[in-house]
HTML snippet that shows the backbone in 3Dmol.js (N, CA, C, O; Angstrom):
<script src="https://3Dmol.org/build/3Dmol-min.js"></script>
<div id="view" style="width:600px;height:400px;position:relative"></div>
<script>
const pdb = `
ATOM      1  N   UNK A   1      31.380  -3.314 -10.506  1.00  0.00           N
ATOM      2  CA  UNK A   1      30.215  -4.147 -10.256  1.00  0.00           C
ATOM      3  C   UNK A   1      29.671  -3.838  -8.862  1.00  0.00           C
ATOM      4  O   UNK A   1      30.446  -3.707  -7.914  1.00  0.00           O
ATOM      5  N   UNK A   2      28.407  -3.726  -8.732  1.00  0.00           N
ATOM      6  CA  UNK A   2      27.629  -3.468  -7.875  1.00  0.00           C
ATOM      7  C   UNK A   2      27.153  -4.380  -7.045  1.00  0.00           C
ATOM      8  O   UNK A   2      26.385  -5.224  -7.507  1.00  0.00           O
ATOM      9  N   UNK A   3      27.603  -4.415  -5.256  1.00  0.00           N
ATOM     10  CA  UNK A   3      26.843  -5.847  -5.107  1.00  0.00           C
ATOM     11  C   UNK A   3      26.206  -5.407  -4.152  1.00  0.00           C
ATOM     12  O   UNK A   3      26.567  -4.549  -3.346  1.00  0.00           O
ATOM     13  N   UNK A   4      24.768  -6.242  -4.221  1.00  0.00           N
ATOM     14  CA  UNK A   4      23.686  -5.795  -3.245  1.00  0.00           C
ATOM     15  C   UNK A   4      23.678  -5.729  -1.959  1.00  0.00           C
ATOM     16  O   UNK A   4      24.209  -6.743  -1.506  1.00  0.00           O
ATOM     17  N   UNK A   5      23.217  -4.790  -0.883  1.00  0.00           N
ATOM     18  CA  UNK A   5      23.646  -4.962   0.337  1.00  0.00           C
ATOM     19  C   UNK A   5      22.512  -6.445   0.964  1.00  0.00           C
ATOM     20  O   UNK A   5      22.875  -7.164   1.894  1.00  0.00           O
ATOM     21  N   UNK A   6      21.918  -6.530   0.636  1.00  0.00           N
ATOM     22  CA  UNK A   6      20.847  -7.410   0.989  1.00  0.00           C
ATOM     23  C   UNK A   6      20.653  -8.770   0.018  1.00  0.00           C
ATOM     24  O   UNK A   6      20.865  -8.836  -1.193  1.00  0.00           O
ATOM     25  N   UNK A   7      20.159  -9.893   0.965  1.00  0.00           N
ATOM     26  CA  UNK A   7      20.255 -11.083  -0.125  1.00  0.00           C
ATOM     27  C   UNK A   7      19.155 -11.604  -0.160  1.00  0.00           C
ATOM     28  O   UNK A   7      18.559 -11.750   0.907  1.00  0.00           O
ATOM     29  N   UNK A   8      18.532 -12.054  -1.431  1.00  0.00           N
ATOM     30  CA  UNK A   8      16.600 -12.340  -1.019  1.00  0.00           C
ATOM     31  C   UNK A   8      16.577 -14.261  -0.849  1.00  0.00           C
ATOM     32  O   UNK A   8      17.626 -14.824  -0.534  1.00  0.00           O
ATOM     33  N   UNK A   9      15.956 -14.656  -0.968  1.00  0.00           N
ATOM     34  CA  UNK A   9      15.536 -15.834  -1.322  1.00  0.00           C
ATOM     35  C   UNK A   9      16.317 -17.116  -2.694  1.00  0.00           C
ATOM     36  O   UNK A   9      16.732 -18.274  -2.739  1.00  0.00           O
ATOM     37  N   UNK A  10      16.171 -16.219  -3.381  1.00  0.00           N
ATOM     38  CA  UNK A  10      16.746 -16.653  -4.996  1.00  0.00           C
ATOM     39  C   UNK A  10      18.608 -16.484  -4.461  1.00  0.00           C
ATOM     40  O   UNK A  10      18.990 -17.651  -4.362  1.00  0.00           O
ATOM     41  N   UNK A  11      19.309 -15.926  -4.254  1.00  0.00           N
ATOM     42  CA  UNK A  11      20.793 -15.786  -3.706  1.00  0.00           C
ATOM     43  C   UNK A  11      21.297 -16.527  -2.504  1.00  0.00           C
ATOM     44  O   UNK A  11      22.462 -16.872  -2.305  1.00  0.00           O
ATOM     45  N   UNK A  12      20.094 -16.754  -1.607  1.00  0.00           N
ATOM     46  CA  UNK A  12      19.826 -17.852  -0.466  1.00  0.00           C
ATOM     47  C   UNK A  12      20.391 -19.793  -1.198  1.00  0.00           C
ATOM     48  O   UNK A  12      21.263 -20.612  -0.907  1.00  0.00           O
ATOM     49  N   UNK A  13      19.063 -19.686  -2.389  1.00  0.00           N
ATOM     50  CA  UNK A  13      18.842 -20.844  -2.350  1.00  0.00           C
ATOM     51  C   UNK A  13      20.142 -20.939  -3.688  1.00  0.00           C
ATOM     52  O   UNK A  13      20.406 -22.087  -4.045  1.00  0.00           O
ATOM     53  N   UNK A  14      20.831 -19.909  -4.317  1.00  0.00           N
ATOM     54  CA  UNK A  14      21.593 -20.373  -5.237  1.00  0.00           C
ATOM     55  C   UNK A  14      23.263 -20.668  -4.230  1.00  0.00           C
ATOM     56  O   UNK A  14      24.026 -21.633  -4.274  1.00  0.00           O
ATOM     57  N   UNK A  15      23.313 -19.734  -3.626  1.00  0.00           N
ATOM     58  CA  UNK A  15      24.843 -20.297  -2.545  1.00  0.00           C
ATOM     59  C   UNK A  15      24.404 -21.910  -1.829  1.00  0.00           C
ATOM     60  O   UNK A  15      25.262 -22.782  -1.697  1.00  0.00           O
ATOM     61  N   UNK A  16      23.161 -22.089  -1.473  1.00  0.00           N
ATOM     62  CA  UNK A  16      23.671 -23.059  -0.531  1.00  0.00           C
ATOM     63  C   UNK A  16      22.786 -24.621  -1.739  1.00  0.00           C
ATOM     64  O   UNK A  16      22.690 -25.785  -1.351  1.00  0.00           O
ATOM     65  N   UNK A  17      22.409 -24.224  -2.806  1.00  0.00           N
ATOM     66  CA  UNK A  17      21.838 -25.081  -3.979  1.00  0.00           C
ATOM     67  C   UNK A  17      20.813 -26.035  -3.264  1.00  0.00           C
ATOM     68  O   UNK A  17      20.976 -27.253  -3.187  1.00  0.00           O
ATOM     69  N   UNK A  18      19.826 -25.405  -2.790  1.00  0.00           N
ATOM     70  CA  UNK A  18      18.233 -25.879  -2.259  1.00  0.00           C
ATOM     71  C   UNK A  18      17.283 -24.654  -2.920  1.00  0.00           C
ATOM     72  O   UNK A  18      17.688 -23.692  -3.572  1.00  0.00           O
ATOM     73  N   UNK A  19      16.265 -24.897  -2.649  1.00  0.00           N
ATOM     74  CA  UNK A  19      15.267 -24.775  -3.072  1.00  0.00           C
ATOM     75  C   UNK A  19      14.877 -23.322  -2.744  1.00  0.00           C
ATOM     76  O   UNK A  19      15.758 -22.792  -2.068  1.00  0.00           O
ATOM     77  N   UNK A  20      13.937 -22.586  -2.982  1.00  0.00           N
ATOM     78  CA  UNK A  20      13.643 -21.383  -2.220  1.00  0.00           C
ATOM     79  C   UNK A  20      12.786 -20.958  -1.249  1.00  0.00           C
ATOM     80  O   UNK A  20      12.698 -19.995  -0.488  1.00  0.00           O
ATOM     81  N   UNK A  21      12.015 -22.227  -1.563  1.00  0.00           N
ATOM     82  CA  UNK A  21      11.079 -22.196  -0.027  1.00  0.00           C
ATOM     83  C   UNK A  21      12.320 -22.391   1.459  1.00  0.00           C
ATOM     84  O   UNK A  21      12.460 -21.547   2.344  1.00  0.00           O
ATOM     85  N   UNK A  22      13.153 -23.855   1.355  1.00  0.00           N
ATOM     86  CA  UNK A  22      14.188 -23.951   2.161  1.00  0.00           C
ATOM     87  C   UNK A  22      15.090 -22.406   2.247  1.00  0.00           C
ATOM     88  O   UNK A  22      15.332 -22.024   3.391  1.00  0.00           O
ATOM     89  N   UNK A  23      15.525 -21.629   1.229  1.00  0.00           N
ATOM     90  CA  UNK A  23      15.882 -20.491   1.523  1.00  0.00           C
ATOM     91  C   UNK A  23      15.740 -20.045   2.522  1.00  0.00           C
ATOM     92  O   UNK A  23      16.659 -19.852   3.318  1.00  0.00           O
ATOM     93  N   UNK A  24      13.829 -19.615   2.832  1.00  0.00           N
ATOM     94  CA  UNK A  24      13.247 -18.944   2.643  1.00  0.00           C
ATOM     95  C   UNK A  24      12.948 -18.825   4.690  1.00  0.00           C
ATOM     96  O   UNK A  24      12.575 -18.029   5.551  1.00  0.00           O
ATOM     97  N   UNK A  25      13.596 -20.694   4.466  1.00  0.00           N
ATOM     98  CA  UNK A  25      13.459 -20.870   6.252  1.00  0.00           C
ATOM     99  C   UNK A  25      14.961 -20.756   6.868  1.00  0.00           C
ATOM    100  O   UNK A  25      15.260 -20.805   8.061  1.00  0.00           O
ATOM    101  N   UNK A  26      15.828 -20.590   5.756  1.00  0.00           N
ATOM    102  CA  UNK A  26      17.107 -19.906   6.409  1.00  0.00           C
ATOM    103  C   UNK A  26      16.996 -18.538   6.928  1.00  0.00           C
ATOM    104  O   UNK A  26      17.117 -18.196   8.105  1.00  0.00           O
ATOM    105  N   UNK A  27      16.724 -17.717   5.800  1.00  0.00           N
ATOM    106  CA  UNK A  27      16.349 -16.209   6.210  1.00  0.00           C
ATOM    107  C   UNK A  27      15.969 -15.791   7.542  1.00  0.00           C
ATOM    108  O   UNK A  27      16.696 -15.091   8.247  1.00  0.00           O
ATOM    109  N   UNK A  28      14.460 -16.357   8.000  1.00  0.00           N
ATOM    110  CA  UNK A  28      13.901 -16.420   8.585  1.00  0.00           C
ATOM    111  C   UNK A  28      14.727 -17.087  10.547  1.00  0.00           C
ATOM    112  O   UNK A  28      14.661 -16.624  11.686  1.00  0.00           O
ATOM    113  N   UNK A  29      15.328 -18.199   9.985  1.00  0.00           N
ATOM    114  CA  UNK A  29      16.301 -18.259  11.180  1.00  0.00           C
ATOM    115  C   UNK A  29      16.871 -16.776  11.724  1.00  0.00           C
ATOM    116  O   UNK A  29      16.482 -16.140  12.704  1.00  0.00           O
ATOM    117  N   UNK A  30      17.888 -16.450  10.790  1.00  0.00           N
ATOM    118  CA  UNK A  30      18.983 -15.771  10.377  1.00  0.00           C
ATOM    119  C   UNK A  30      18.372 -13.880  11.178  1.00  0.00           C
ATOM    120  O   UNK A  30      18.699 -12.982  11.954  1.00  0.00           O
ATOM    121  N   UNK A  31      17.441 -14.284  10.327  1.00  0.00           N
ATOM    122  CA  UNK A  31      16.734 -12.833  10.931  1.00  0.00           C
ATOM    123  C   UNK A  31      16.151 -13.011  12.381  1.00  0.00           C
ATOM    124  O   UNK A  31      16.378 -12.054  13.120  1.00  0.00           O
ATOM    125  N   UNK A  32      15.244 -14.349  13.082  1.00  0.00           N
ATOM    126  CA  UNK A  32      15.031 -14.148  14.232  1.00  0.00           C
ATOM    127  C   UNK A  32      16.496 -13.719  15.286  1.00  0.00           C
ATOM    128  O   UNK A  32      16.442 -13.415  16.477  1.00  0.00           O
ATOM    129  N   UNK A  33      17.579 -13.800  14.538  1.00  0.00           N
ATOM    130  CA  UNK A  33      18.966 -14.400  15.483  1.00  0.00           C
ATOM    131  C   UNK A  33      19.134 -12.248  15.262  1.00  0.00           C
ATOM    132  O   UNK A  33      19.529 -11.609  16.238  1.00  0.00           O
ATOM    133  N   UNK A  34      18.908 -11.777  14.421  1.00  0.00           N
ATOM    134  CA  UNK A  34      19.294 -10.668  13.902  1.00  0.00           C
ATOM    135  C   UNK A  34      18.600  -9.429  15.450  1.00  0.00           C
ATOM    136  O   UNK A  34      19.049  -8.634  16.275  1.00  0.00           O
ATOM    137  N   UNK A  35      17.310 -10.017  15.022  1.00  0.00           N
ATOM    138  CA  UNK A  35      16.006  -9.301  15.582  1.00  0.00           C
ATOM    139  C   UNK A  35      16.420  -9.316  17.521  1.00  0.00           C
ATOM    140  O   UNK A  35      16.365  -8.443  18.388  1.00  0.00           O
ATOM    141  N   UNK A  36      16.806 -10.725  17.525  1.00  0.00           N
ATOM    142  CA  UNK A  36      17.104 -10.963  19.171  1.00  0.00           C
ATOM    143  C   UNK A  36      18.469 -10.209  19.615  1.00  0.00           C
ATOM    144  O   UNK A  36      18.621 -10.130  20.834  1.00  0.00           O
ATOM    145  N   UNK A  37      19.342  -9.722  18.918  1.00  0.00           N
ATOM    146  CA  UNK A  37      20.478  -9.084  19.079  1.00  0.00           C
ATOM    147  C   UNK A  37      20.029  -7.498  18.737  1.00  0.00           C
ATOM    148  O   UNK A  37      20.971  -6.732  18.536  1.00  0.00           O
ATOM    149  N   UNK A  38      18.637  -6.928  18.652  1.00  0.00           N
ATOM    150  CA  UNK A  38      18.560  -5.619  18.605  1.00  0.00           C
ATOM    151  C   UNK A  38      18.203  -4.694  16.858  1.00  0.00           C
ATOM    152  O   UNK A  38      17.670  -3.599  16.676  1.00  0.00           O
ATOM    153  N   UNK A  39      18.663  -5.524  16.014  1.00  0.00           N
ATOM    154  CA  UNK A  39      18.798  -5.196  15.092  1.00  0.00           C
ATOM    155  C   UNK A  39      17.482  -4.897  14.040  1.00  0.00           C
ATOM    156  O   UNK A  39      16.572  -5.686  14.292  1.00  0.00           O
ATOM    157  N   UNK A  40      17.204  -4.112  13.108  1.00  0.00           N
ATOM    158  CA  UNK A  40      15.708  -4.141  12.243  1.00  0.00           C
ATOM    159  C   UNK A  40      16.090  -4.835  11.357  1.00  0.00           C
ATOM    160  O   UNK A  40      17.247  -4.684  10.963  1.00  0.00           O
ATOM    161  N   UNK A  41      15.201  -5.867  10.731  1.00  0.00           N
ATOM    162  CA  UNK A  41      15.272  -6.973   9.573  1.00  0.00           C
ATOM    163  C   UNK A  41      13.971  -6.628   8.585  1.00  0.00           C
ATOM    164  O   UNK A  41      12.770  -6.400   8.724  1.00  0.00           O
ATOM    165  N   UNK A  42      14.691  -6.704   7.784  1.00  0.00           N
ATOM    166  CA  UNK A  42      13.639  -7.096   6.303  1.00  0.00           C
ATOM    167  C   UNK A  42      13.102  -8.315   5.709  1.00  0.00           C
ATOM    168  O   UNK A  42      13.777  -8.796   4.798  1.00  0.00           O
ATOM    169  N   UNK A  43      12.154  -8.843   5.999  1.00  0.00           N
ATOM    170  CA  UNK A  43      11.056  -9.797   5.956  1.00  0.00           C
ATOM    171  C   UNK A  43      11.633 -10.216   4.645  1.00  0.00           C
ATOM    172  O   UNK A  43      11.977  -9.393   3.797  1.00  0.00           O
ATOM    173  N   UNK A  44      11.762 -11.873   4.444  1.00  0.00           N
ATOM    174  CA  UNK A  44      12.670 -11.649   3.283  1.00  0.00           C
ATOM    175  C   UNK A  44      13.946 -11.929   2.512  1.00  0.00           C
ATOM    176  O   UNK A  44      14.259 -12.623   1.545  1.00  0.00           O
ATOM    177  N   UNK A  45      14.666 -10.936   3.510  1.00  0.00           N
ATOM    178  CA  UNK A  45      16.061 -10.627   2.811  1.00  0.00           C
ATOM    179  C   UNK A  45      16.960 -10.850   4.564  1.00  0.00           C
ATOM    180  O   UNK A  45      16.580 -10.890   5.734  1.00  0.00           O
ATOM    181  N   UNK A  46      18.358 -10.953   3.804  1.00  0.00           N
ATOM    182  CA  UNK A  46      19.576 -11.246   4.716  1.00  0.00           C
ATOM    183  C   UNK A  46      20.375  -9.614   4.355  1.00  0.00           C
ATOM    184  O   UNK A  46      20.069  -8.838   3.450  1.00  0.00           O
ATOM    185  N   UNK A  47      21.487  -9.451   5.418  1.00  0.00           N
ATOM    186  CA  UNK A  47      22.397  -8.577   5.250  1.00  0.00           C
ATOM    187  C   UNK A  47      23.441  -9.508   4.655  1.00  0.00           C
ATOM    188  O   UNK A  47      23.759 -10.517   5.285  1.00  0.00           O
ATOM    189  N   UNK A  48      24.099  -9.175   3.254  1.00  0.00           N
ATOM    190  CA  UNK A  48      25.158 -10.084   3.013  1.00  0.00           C
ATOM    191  C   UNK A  48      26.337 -10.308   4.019  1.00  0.00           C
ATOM    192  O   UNK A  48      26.864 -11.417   4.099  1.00  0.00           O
ATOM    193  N   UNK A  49      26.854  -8.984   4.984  1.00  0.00           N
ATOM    194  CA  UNK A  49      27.641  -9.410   5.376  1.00  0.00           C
ATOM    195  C   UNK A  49      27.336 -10.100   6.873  1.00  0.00           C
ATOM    196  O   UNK A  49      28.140 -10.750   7.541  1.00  0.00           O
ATOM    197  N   UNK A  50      26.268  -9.851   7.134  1.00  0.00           N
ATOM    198  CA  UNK A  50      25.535 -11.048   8.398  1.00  0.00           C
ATOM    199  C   UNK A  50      25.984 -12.961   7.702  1.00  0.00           C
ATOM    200  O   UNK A  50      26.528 -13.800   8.420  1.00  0.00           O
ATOM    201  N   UNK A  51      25.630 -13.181   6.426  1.00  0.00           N
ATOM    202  CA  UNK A  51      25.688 -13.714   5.545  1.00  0.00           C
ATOM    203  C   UNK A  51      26.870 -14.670   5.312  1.00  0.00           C
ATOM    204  O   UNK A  51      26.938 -15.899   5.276  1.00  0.00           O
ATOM    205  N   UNK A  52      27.569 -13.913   5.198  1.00  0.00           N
ATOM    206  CA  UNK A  52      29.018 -14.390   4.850  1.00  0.00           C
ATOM    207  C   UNK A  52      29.504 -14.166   6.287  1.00  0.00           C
ATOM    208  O   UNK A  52      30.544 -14.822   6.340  1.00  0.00           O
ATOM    209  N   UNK A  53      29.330 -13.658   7.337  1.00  0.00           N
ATOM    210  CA  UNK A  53      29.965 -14.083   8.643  1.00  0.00           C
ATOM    211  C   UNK A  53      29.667 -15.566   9.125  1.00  0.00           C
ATOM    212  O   UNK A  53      30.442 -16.353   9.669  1.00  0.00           O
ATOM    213  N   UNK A  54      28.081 -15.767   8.711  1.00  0.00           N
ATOM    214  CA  UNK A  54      27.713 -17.084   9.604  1.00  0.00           C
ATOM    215  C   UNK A  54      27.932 -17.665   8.735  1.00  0.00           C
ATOM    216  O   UNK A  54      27.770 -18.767   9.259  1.00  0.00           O
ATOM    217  N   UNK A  55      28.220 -17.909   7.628  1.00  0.00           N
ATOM    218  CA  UNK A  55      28.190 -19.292   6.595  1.00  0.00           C
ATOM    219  C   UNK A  55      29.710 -19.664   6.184  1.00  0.00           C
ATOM    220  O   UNK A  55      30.271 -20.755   6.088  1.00  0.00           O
ATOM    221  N   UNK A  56      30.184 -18.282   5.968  1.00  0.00           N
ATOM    222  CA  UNK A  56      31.676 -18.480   5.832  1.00  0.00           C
ATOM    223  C   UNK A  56      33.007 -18.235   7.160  1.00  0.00           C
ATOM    224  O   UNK A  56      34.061 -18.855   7.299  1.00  0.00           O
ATOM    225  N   UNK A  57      32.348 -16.924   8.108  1.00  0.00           N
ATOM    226  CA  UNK A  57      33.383 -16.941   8.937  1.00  0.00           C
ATOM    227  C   UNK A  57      33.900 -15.955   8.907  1.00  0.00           C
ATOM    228  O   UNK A  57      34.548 -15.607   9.894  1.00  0.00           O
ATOM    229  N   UNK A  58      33.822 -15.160   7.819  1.00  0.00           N
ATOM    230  CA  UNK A  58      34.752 -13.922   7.509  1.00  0.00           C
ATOM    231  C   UNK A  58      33.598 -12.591   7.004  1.00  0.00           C
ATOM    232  O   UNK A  58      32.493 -12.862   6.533  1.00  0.00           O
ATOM    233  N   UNK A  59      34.020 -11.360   7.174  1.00  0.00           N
ATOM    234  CA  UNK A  59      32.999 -10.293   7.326  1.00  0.00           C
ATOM    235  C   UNK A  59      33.762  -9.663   5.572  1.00  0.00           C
ATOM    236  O   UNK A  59      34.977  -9.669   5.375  1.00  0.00           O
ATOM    237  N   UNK A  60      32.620  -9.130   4.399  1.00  0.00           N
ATOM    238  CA  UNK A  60      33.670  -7.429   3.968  1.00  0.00           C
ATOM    239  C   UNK A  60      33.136  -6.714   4.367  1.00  0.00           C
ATOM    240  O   UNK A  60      32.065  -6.574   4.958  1.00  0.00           O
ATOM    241  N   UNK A  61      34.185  -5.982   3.929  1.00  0.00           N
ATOM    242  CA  UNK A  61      34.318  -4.025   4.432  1.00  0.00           C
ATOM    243  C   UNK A  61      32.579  -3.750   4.769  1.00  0.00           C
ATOM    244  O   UNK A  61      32.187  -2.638   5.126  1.00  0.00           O
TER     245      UNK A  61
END
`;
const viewer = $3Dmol.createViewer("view");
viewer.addModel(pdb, "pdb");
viewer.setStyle({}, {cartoon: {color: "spectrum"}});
viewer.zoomTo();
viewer.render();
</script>
């Protein structure tokens, strides 16, 4: 199974069970925090493992 490196809106709002506009202003956090540490972001979308560091704590491979 294939898992995406990137997480959109719809994968946003199904982990944390809100809406997708609310998603949509997580992302958007997530990425200004991305952007201020140097990094290029996709309008959009999350890096899963950016993802699962800040929400859970723990990084994969």
């Amino acid at each position: 199974m294939k898992t995406n490196y990137l997480m959109g809106a719809e994968d946003v709002a199904n982990e944390l069970g809100v809406s997708k506009g609310h998603a949509y202003k997580v992302i958007r956090q997530l990425n200004e925090e991305l952007e201020k540490s140097g990094f290029i972001v996709v309008t959009g979308k999350i890096p899963r493992a950016f993802w699962e560091k800040k929400f859970y704590g723990y990084q994969t491979a």
